[in-house]
MDAnalysis code that builds the backbone (N, CA, C; Angstrom):
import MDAnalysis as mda
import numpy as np

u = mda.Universe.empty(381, n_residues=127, atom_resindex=np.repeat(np.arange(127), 3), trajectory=True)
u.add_TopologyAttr("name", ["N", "CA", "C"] * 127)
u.add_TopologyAttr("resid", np.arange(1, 128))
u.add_TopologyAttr("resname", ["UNK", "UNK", "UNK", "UNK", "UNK", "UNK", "UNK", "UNK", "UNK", "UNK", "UNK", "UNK", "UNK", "UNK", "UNK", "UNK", "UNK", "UNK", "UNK", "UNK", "UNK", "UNK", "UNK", "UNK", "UNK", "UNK", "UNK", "UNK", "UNK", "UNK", "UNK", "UNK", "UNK", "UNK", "UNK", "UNK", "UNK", "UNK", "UNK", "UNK", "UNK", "UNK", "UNK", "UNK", "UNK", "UNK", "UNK", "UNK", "UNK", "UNK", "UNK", "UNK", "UNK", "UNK", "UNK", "UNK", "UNK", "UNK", "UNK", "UNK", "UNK", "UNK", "UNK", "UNK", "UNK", "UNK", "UNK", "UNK", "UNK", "UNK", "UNK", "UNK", "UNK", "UNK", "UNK", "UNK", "UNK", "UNK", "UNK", "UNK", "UNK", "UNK", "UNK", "UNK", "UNK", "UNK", "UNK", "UNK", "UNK", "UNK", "UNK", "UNK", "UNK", "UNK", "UNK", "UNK", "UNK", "UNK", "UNK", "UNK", "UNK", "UNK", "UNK", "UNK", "UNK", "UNK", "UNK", "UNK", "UNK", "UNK", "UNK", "UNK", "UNK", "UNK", "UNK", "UNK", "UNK", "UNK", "UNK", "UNK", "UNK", "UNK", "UNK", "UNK", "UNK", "UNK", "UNK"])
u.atoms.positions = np.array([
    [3.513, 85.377, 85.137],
    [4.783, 85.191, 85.782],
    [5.887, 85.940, 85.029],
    [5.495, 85.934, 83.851],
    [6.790, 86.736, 82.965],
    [6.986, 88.242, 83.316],
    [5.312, 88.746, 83.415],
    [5.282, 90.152, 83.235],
    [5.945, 90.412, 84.828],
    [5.811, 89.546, 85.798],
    [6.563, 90.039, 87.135],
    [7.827, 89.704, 86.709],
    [8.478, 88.997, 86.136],
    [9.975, 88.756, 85.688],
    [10.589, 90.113, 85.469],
    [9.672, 90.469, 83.824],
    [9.927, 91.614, 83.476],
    [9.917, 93.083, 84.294],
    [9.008, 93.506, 85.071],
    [9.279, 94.262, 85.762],
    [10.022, 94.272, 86.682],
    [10.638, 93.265, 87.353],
    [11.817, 92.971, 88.549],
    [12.720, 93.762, 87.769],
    [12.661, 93.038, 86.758],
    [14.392, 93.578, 85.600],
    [14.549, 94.817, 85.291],
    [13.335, 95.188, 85.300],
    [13.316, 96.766, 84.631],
    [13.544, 97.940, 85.747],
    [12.903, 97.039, 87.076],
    [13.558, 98.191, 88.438],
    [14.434, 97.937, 88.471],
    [15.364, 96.760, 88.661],
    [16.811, 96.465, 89.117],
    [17.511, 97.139, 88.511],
    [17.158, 97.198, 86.621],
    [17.945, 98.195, 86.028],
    [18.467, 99.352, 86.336],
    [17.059, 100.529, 86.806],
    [16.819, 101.383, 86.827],
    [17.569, 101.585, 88.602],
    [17.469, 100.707, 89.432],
    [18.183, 100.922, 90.336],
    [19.559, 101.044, 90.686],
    [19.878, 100.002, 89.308],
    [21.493, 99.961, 88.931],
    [22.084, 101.254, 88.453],
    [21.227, 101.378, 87.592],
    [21.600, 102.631, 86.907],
    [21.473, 104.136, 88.042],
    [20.726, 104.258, 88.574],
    [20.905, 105.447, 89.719],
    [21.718, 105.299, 91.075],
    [22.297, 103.992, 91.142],
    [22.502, 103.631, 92.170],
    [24.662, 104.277, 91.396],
    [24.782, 103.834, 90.181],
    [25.805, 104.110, 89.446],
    [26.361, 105.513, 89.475],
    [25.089, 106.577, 89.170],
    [25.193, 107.785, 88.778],
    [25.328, 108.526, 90.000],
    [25.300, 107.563, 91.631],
    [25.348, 108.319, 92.570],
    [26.426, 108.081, 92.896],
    [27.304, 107.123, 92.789],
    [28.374, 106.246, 92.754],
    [29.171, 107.337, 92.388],
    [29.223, 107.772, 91.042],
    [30.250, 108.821, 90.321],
    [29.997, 110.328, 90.780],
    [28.906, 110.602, 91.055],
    [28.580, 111.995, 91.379],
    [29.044, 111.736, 92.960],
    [28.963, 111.396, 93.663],
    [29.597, 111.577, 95.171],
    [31.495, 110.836, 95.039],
    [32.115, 109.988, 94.109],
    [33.436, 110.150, 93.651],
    [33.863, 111.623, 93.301],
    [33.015, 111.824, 92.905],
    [33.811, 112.987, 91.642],
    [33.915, 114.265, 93.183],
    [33.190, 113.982, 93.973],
    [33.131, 115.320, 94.741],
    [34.759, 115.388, 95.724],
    [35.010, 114.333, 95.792],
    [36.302, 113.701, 96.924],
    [37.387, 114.305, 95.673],
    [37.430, 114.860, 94.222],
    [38.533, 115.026, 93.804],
    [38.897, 116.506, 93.876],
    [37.815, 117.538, 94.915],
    [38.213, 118.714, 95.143],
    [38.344, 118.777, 97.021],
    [38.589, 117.383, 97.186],
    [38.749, 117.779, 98.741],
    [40.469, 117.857, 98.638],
    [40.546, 118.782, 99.573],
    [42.545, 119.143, 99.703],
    [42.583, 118.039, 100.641],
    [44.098, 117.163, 100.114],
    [44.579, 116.378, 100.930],
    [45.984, 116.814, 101.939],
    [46.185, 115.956, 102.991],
    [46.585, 116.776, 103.937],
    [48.265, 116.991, 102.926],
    [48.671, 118.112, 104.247],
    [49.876, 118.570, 103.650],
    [51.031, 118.431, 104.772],
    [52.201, 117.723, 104.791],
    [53.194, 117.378, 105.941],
    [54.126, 118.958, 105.806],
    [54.225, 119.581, 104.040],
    [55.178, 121.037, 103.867],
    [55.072, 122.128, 104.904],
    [56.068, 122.348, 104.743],
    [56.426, 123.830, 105.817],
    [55.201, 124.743, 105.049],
    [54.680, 125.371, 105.667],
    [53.561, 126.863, 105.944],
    [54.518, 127.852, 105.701],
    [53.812, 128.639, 105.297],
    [55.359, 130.370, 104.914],
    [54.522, 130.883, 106.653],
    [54.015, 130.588, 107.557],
    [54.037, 131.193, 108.957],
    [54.993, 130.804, 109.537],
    [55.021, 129.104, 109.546],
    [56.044, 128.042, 110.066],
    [57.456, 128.867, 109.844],
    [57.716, 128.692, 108.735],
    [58.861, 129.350, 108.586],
    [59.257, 130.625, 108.593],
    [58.316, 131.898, 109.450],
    [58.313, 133.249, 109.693],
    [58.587, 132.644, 111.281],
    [58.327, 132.166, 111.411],
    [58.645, 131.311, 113.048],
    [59.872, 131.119, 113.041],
    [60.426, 130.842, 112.179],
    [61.819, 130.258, 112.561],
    [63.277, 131.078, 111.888],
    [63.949, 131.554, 112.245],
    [64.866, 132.965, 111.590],
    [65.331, 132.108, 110.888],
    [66.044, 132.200, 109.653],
    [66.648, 131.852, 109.033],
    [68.498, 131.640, 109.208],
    [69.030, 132.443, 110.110],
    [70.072, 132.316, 110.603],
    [70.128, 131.691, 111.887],
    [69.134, 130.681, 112.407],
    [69.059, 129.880, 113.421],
    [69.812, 128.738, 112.642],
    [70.763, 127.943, 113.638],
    [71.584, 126.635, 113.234],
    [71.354, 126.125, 114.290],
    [71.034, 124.677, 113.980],
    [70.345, 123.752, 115.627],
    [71.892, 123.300, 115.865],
    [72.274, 123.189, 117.370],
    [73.754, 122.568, 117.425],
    [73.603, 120.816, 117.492],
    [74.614, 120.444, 117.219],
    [74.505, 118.442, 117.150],
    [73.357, 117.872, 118.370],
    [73.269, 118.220, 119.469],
    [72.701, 117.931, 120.662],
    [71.120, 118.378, 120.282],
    [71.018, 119.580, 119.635],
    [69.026, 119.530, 119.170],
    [69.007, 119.195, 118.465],
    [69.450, 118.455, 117.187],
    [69.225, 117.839, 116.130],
    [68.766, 116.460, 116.533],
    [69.965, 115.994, 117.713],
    [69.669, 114.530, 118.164],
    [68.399, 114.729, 118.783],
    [68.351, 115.410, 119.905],
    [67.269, 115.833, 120.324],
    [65.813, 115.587, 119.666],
    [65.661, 116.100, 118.546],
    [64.738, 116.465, 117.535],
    [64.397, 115.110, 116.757],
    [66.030, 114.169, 116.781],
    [65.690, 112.982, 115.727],
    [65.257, 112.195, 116.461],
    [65.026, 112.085, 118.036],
    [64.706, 111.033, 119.096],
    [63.318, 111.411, 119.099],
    [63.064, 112.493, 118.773],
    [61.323, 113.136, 119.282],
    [60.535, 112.506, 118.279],
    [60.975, 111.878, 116.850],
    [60.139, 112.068, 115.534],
    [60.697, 110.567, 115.602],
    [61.704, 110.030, 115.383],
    [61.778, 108.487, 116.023],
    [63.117, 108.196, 116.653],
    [63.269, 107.473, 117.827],
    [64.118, 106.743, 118.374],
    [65.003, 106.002, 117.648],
    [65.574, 105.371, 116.200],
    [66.218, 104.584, 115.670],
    [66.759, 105.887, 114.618],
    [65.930, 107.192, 114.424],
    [66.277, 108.302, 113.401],
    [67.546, 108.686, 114.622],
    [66.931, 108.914, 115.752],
    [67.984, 109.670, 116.783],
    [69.110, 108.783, 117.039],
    [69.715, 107.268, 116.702],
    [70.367, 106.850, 116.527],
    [71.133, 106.863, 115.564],
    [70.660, 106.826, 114.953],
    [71.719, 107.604, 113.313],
    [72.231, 108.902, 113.381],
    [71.762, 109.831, 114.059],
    [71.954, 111.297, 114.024],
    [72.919, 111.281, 114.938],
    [73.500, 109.895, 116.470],
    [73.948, 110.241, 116.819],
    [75.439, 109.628, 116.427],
    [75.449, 108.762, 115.434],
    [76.151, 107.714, 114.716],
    [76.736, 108.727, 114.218],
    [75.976, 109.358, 112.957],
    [76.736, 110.537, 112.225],
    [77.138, 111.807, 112.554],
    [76.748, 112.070, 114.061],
    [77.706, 112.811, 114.824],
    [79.158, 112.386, 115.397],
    [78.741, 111.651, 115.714],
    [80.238, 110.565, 116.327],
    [81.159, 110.335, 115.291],
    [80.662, 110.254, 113.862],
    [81.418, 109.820, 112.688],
    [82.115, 111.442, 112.468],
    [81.414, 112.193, 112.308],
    [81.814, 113.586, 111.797],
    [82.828, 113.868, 112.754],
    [82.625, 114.158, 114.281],
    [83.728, 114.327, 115.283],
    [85.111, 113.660, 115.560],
    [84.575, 112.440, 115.033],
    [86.050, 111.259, 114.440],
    [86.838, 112.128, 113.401],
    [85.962, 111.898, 112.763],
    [86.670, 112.614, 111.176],
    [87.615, 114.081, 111.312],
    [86.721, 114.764, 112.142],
    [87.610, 115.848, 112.187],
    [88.668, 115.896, 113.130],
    [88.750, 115.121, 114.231],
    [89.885, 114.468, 115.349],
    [91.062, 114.218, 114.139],
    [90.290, 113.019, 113.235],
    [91.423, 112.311, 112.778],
    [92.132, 113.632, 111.566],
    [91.537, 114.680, 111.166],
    [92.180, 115.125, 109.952],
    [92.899, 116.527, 110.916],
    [93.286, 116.407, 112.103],
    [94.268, 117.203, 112.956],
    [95.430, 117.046, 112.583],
    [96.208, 116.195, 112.734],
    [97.621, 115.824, 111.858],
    [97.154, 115.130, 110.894],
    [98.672, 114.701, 110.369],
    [98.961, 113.686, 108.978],
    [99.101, 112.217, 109.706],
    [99.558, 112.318, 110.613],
    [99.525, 110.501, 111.294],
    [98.439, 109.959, 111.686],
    [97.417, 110.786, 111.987],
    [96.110, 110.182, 112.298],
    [95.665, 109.917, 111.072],
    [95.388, 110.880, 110.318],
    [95.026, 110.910, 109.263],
    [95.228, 109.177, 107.941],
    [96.665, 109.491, 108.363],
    [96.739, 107.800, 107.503],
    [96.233, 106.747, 108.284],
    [96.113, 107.054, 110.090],
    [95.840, 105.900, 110.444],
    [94.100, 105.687, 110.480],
    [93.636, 106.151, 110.233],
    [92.082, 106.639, 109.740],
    [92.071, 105.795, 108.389],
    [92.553, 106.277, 107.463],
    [92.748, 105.670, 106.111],
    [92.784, 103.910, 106.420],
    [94.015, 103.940, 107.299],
    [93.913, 102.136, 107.382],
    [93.228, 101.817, 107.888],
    [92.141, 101.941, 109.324],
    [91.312, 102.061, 109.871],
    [90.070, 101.396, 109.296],
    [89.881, 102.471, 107.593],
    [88.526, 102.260, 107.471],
    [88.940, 101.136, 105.957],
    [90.228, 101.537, 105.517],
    [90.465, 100.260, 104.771],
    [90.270, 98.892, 105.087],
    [90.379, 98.492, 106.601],
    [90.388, 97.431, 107.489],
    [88.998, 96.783, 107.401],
    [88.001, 98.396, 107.871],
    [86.705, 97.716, 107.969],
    [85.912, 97.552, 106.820],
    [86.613, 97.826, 105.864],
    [85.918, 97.306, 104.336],
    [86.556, 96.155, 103.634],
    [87.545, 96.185, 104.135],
    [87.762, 94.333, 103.844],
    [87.206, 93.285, 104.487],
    [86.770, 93.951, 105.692],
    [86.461, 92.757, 106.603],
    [84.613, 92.926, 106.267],
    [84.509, 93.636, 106.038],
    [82.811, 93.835, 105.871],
    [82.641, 93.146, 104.779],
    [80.927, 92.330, 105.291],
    [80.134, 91.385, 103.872],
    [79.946, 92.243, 102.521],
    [80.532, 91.330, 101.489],
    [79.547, 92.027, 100.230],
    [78.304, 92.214, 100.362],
    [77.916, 93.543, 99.766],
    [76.822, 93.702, 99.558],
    [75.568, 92.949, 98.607],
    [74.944, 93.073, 98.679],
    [73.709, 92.709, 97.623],
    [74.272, 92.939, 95.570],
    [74.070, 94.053, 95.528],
    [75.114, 94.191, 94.381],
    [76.162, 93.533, 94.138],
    [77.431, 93.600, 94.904],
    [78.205, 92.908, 95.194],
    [78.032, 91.274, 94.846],
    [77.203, 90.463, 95.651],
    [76.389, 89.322, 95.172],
    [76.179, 88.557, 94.122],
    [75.599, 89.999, 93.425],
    [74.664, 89.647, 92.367],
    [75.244, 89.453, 91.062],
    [76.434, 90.454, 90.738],
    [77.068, 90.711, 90.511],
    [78.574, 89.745, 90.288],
    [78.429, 89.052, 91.393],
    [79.209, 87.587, 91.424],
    [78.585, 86.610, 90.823],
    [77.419, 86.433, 91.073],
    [76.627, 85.457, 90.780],
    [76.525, 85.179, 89.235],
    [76.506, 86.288, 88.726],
    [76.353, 86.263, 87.107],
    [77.288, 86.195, 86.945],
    [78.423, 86.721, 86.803],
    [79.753, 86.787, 86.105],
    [80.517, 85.440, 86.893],
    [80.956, 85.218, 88.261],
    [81.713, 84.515, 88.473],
    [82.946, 85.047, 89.405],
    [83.014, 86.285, 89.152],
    [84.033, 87.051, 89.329],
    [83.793, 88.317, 90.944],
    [84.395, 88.274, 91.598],
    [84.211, 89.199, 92.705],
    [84.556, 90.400, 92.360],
    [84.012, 91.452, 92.835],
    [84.202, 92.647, 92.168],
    [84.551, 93.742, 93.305],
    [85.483, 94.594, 93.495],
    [85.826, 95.305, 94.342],
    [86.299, 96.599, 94.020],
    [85.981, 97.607, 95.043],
    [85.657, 98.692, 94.502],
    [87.102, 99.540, 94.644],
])
């Protein structure tokens, strides 16, 4: 009964052990596979002139195609930029812009920082 003990142990070993060495030899092969690549191609960009400028409308365009909530921001920070430059036409807009956004930062929640920042010290902190 022993000597079948003993030989169980001595294949299992031996199975362990090749079963190991195949383990690392088929790892080791996955560390020369190329992983994918999202970067521009130097064709990609022979495709595209370099003095091409997308106007606000294909950008949005472009940020709705890749995601719907990106193309919301793109159209946020269009709307913001077109404000901005409305408002810096005269000097009266201009200050009233200033109070504008002074308004909506008083009235807006502290932030996280802000918070935290209270929390330890005691003290509200404003920028």
């Amino acid at each position: 009964m022993s000597k079948i003990l003993l030989t169980c142990k001595k294949a299992l070993g031996r199975l362990l052990i090749v079963s190991l060495i195949m383990f690392i030899s088929l790892s080791a092969s996955f560390l020369f596979i190329q992983q994918a690549s999202y970067a521009t191609t130097l064709e990609e960009l022979k495709l595209v002139p370099p003095e091409y400028k997308p106007t606000p409308e294909e950008k949005i365009n472009r940020a709705n195609e890749y995601d719907p909530g990106v193309g919301v921001q793109e159209e946020a920070r269009q709307e913001a930029y077109e404000q901005a430059v409305k408002d810096s036409q005269n000097l009266q807009t201009l200050e009233k812009a200033y109070e504008r956004n002074l308004k909506a930062e008083k009235n807006s929640e502290p932030n996280l920082l802000e918070k935290a920042v209270e929390k330890v010290t005691g003290n509200s902190v404003s920028y």
